[in-house]
C-alpha positions in Angstrom: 4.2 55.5 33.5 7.0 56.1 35.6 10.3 57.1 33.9 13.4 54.8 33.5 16.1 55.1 36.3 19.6 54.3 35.1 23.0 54.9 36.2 25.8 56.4 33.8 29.7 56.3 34.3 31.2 60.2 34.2 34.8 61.5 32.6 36.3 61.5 36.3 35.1 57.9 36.8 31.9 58.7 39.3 28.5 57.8 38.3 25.4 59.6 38.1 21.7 58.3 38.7 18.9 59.7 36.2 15.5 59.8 36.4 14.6 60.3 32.0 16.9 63.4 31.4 16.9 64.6 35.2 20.2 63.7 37.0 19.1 62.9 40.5 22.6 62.4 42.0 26.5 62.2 40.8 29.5 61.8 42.1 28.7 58.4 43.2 31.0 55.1 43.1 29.7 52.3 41.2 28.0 50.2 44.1 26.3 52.8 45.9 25.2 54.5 42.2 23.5 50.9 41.4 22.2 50.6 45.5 20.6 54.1 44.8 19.0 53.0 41.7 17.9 49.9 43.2 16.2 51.8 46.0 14.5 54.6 43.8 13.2 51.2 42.0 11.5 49.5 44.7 9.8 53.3 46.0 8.5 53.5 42.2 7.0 49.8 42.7 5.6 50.3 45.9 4.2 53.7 44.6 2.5 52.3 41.6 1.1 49.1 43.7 -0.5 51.6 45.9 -2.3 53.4 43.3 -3.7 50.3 41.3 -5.8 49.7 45.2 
């Protein structure tokens, strides 16, 4: 099972993408935060569609 991505808002008003506890990226606005998320999302999907072949 793949771990839950989510994005967090930081003290200085950035955001930071995780991966579980892992922080993959920070520092990030809002919008490119949730367009990072969206595309370590859809690589998960693709990932897991590939295996179940």
């Amino acid at each position: 099972m793949a771990e839950m991505i989510r994005v967090k808002p930081t003290h200085d008003g950035t955001y930071t993408v995780y991966r579980g506890t892992l922080a993959l990226i920070s520092g990030l606005t809002r919008l490119q935060a949730e367009r990072y998320e969206a595309s370590i999302s859809r690589q998960q999907q693709t990932e897991l569609a590939a295996a179940s072949h």
